[in-house]
N, C-alpha and C positions, 0 to 999 in steps of 0.2 A: 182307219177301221180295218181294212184289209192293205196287207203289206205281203209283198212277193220278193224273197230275200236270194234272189243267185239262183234263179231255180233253171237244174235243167231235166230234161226228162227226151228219152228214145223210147221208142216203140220197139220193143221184141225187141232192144238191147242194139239195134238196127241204125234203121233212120230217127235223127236226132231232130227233134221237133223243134224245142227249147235251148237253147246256147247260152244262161246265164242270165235269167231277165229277172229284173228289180224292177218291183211297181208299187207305190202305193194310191192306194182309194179311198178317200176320206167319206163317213158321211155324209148322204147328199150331193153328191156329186154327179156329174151329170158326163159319159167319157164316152166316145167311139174310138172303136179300137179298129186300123185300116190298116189293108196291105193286101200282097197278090196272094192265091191259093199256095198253099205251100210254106207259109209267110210261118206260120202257127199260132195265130191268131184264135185256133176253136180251141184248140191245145191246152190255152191257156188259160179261157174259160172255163175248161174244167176241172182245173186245178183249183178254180173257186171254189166248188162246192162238192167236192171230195172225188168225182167220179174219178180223174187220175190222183196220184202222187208226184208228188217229186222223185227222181232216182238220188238230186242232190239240189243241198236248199231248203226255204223254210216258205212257209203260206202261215200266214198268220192272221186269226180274228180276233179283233179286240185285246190283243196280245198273248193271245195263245197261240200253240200250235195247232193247224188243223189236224193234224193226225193222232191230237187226243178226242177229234169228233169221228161220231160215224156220218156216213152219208146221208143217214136219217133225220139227224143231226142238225145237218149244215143245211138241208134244204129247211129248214123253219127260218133260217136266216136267209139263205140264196137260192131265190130260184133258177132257173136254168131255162128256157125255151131255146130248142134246139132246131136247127136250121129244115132239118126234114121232121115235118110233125108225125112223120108214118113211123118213126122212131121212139116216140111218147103215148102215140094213142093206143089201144086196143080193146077197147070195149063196144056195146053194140049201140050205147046212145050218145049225143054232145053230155045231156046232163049225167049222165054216170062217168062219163071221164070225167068230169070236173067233183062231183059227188066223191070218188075213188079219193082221189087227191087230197080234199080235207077230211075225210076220215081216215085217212093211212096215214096223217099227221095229230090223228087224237083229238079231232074235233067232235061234238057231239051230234047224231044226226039234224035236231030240229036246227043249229047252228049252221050244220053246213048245208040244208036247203037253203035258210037264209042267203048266204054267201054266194051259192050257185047263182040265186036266181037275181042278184044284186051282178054278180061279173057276165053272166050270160045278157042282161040286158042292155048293160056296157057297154059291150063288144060288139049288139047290134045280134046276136046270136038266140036270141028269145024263142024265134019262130023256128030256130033249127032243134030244138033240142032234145025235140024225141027221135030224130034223124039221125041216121049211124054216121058219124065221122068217115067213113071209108065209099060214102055216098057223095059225099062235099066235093068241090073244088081245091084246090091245091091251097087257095087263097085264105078259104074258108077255115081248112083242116088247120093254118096258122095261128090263126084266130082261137080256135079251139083248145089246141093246144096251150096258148098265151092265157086260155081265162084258164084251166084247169092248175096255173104255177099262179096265175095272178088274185085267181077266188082264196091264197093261202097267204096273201098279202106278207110276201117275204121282204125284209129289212132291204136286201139289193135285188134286183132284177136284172138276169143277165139275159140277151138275146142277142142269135147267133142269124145273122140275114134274114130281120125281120118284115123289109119291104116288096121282096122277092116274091111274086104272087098277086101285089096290091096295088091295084088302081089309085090312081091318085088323089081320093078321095077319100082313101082307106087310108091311105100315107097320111093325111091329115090329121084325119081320127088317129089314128097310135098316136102322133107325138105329139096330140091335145094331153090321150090321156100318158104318155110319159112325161110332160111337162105336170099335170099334176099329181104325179106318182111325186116327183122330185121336188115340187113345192112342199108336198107332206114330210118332205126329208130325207125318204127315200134313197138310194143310188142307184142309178141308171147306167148299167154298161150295154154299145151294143154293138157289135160285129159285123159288119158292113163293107159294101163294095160303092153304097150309094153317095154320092160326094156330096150333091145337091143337099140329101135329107141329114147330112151330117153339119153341112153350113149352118142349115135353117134352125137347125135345132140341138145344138151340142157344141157347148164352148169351151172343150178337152178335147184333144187328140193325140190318141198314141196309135203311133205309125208302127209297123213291124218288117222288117225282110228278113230272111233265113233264119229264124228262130230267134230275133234279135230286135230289139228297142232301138229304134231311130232316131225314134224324134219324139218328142213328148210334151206338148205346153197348148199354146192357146189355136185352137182352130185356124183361125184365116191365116193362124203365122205358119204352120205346119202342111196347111194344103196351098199353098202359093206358093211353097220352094218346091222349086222345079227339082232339085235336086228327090227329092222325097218323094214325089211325086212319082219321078221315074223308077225306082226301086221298087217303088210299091205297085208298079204296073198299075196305076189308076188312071183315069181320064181327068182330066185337067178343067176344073170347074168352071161353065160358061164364064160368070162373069168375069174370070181371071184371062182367058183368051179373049175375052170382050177389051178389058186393059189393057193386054197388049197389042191387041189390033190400035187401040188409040193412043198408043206410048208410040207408036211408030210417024204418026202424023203430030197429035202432041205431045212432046218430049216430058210435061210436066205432069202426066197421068204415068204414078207409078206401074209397072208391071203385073207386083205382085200385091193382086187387091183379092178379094173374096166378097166384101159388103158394100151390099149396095146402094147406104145411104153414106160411104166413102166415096165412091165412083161418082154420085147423085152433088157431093159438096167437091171434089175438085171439077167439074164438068162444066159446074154454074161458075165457078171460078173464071175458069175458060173464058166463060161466053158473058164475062164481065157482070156476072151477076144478074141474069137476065132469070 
């Protein structure tokens, strides 16, 4: 569905974000995209949905070019929630930013009160919504921002550190409802530093270091090479140092584990089936 052909892209012709990166995103797919700041990891995100171009190279939906859409365009398709919501919000209420939203993409009003008060309840955000955004909590204002791109239920969802701000309880909630974003077909990209919430809930990983694709395939194979791991300046996922603290005494507990009903079947092994 989305295909990223060579693309690279500098800023002010400068610093080079992008060094060449090919990606495709099927349909429904469900992808975290990891790596250290600097990586170009948001870069590339918004290359999705027009807000940058390529300097060279193709973005392509559905087999088109994106540069025969406009930005207006591409967000009916991709939404974008971006890492500081102080950068999307600016209106005086929750419910008119989200309001704003589906009427600057041609929805009708009585629809998109529907929509509002359907994503605002969601989100757990009901009580807040005659509350100015700029009154919230950091946590909140994330929140906010995710229903105002999510009330316009875009074909992909992209989000840029969307756990940053959320108690763990909140981390739940998102990736109930990003899992059922993704059951509906959806695709799900999201931008992250968090390992854990990427284990638990995302079975693609593309790794990035200096404007560049690493590593690309299946989750637990991608964040257990230490090698990837280290480029990417990431913290090294419990259970994986759990491994290897027990590869050290037992030789027959691989190192490089991530799942923990893998750990949970060579353990009992161990302990003869106990």
């Amino acid at each position: 569905m989305i295909i990223l052909e060579d693309v690279h892209f500098a800023y002010d012709g400068l610093y080079t974000a992008l060094r060449g990166v090919s990606l495709q995103i099927d349909e429904g797919e469900s992808v975290a995209i990891m790596g250290s700041n600097g990586a170009g990891k948001t870069t590339l995100v918004k290359h999705l949905n027009g807000l940058l171009r390529p300097d060279k190279g193709r973005v392509i939906l559905d087999g088109v070019d994106t540069k025969h859409y406009s930005v207006a365009e591409l967000a009916r398709e991709i939404g974008l929630v971006m890492q500081n919501p102080d950068h999307q919000l600016f209106l005086d209420s929750v419910e008119r930013e989200v309001l704003f939203s589906l009427e600057n993409l041609g929805y009708s009003k009585e629809e998109s009160k529907i929509r509002c008060k359907q994503t605002l309840n969601h989100l757990g955000l009901e009580a807040l919504s005659d509350r100015s955004p700029f009154t919230l909590s950091g946590g909140e204002r994330k929140r906010v921002a995710l229903a105002s791109v999510l009330a316009t239920q875009p074909r992909v969802l992209s989000l840029d550190e969307p756990t940053i701000g959320q108690d763990a309880r909140q981390k739940e909630t998102l990736a109930m409802m990003l899992n059922e974003l993704n059951e509906k077909g959806k695709a799900v990209i999201v931008v992250t530093h968090d390992i854990e919430f990427v284990i638990e809930n995302f079975p693609r990983t593309v790794a990035m270091a200096n404007g560049r694709i690493i590593a690309d395939g299946p989750t637990n194979s991608v964040l257990s090479n230490n090698e990837v791991i280290e480029m990417c300046s990431l913290t090294r996922p419990q259970l994986t140092e759990t491994a290897r603290c027990l590869h050290n005494v037992f030789p027959d507990v691989p190192e490089r584990l991530t799942l923990m009903d893998d750990l949970e079947e060579i353990v009992v092994k161990i302990l003869g089936g106990i």
